[in-house]
C-alpha positions in Angstrom: 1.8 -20.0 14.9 3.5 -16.8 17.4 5.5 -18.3 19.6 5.7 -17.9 23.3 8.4 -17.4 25.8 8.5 -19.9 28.2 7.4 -19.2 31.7 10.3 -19.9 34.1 12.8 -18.7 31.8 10.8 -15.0 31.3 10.1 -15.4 35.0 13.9 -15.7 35.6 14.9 -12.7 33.6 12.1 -10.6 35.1 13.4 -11.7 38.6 17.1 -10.6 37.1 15.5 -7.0 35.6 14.1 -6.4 39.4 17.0 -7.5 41.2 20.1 -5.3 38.9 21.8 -2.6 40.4 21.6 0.6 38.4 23.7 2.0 36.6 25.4 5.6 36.1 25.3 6.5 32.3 26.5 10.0 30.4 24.0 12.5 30.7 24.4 16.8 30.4 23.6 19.4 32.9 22.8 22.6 33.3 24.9 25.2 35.5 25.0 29.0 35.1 23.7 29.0 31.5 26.1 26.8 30.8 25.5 22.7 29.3 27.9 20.8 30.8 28.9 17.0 30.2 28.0 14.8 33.3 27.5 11.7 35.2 23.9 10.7 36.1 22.1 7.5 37.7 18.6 7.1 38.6 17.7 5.6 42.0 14.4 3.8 43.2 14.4 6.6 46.5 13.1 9.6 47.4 15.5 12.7 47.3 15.2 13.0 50.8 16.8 9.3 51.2 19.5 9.9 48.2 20.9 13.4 49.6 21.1 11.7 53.1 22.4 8.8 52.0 24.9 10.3 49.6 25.5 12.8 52.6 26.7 9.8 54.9 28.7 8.5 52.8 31.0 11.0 52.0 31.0 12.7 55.3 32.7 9.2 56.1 35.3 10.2 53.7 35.9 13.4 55.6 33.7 15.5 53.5 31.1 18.2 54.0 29.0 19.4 51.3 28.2 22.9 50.6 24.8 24.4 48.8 25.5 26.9 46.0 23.6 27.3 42.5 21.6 24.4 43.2 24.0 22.0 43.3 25.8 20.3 46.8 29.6 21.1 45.9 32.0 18.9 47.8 35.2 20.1 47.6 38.5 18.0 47.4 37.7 14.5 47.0 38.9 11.5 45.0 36.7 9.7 42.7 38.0 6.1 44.3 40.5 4.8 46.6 43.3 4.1 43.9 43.6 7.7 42.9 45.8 10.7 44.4 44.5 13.5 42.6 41.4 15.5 43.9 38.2 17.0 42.4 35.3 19.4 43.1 31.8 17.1 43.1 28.9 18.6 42.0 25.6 16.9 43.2 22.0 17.9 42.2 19.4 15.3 42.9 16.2 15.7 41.5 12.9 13.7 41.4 11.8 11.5 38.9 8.8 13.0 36.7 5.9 11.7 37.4 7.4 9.8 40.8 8.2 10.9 43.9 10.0 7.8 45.0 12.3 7.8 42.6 15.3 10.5 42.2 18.1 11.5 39.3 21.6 11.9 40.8 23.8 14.6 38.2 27.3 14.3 39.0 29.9 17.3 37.5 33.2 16.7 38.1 35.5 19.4 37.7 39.2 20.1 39.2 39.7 21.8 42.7 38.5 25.5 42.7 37.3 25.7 38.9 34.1 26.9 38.1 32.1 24.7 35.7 30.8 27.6 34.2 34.0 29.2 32.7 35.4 26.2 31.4 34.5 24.7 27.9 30.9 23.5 27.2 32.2 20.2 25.7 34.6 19.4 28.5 33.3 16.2 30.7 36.3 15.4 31.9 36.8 11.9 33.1 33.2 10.5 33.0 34.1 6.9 32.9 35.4 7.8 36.6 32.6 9.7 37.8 30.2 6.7 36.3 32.2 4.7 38.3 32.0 7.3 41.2 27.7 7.7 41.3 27.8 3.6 40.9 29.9 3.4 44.4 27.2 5.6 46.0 24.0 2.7 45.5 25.0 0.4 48.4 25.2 3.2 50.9 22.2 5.0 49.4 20.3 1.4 49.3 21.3 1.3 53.4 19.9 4.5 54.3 16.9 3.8 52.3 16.7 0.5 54.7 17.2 2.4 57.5 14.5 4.9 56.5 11.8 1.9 55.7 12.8 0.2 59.7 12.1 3.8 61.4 8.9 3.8 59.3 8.1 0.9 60.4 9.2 1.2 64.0 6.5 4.4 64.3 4.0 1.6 62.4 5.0 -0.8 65.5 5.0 1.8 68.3 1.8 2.9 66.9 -0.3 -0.5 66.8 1.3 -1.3 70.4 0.2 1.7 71.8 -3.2 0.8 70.2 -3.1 -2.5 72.3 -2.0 -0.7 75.5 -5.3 1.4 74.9 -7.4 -2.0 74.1 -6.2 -3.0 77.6 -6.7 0.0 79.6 -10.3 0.3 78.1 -11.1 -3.5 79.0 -9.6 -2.8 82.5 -12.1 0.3 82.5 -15.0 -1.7 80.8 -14.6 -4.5 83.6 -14.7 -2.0 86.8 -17.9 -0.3 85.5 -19.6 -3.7 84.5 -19.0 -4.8 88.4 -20.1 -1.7 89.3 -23.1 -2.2 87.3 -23.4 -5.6 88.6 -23.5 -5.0 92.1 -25.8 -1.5 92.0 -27.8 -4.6 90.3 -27.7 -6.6 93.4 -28.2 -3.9 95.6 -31.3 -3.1 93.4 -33.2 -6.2 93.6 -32.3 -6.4 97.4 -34.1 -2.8 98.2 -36.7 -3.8 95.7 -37.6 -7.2 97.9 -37.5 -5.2 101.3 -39.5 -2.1 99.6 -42.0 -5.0 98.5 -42.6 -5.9 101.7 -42.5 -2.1 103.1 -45.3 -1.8 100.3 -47.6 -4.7 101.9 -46.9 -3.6 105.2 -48.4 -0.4 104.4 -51.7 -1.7 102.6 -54.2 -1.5 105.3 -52.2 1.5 107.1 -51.3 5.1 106.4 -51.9 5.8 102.8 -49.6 8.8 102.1 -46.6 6.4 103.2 -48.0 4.0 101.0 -47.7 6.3 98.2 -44.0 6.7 98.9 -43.5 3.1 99.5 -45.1 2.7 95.8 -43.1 5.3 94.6 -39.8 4.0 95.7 -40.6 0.7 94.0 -41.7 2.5 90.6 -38.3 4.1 90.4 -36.1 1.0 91.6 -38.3 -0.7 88.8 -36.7 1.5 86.3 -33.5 1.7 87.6 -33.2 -2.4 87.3 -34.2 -1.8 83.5 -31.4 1.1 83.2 -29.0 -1.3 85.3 -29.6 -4.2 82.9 -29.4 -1.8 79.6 -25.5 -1.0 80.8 -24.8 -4.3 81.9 -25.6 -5.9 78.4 -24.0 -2.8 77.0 -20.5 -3.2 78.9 -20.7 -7.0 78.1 -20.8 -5.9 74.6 -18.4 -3.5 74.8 -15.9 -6.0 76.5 -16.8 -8.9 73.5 -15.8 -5.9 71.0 -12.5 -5.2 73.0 -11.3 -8.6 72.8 -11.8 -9.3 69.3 -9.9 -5.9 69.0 -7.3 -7.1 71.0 -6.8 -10.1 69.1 -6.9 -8.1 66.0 -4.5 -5.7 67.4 -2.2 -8.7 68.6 -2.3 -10.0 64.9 -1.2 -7.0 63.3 1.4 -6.5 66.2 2.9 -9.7 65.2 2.7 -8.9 61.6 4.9 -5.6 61.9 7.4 -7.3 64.4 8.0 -9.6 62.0 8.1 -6.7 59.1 10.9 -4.9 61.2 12.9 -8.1 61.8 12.8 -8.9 58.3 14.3 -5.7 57.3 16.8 -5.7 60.1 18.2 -9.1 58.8 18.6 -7.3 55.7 21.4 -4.9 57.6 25.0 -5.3 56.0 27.4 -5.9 58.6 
């Protein structure tokens, strides 16, 4: 009989899988023809978030990055607090095949001024430290990833509330016209009651007034059936706005609560 894993158990570990931090292992890079030993981790961001986030961090520390050879160098730094001696870091991010939210961070390490490319193939120096180093940088990566998602969804917010302020401003404009449709209505059946009785007046009398008369009442006639026809189309209009409205409410309330959640999840 196969056996079976049971449910919560393989339910925990999967929650355990999803929830680990990653981690830096050894990997090799290539700089000016050159393999070199290195530090690498793989991060669930794009490389826009990573080379920001990694950015903020160490400019924290004091340090600015500099482009060359397709790597960001940053030059005199210490790989954690409890060291004195310095190092040159050598950053290249790249995107995960096949996954553009997902990124590769290569660390080289080498001493201050030396260039990785004239020293010896199979020196790594220390990559225990620089493991260590990369593993440091996933907190403050993770937060500017967080603060990446809350401006997302900040333009998603803005967005559906100025969708609402629209809703609003066309009901305001939907009522206005349907009382102005309403009372050219009015005024409509009044003139068609006193041309009625223009109409009868004129029966037995001049005939070409008569004709007018008639001809007043013809186009009144239709413009009652044109009246009615945007009446019954503003009402519908305005039954459509408010469901939008409502809609438009929902989601409203939806991202608001979206962008709290993700606020709360802010390190102090």
């Amino acid at each position: 009989m196969r056996k079976t894993i049971p449910l919560l158990p393989a339910l925990f570990m999967l929650g355990l899988a999803a929830t680990a931090q990653p981690q830096a292992y050894e990997s090799k890079v290539d700089y000016q023809k050159t393999r070199q030993f290195a530090a690498a981790i793989d991060l669930p961001y794009s490389t826009d978030v990573v080379e920001d986030g990694i950015r903020g961090y160490l400019s924290g520390k004091g340090l600015k990055g500099l482009s060359t050879k397709g790597y960001t160098v940053y030059r005199g730094a210490r790989l954690s607090d409890s060291v004195t001696d310095l190092n040159d870091l050598y950053f290249k991010v790249d995107r995960r095949s096949g996954d553009r939210k997902s990124s590769v961070v290569s660390l080289l390490v080498v001493k201050p001024s030396e260039d990785p490319a004239t020293r010896a193939e199979a020196a790594g120096g220390s990559l225990d430290r620089a493991k260590a180093f990369l593993n440091t940088l996933v907190p403050p990566v993770e937060a500017r990833n967080l603060e990446s998602e809350i401006s997302g969804e900040e333009a998603v917010l803005k967005k559906a509330q100025k969708k609402m302020s629209d809703l609003q401003d066309d009901q305001s404009d939907l009522e206005k016209k349907l009382r102005y449709a309403q009372a050219d209505l009015e005024q409509n059946k009044k003139d068609q009651v006193a041309t009625a009785s223009d109409v009868q007046s004129k029966v037995n009398g001049d005939q070409e007034a008569l004709k007018k008369a008639q001809k007043k009442m013809n186009k009144l006639v239709d413009d009652q059936g044109g009246l009615e026809k945007k009446i019954r189309k503003y009402q519908s209009g305005l039954e459509q706005n408010k469901r939008d409205q409502a809609s438009s409410q929902a989601d409203i309330q939806r991202q608001q609560q979206m962008l709290d959640s993700m606020k709360g999840r802010r390190k102090v």
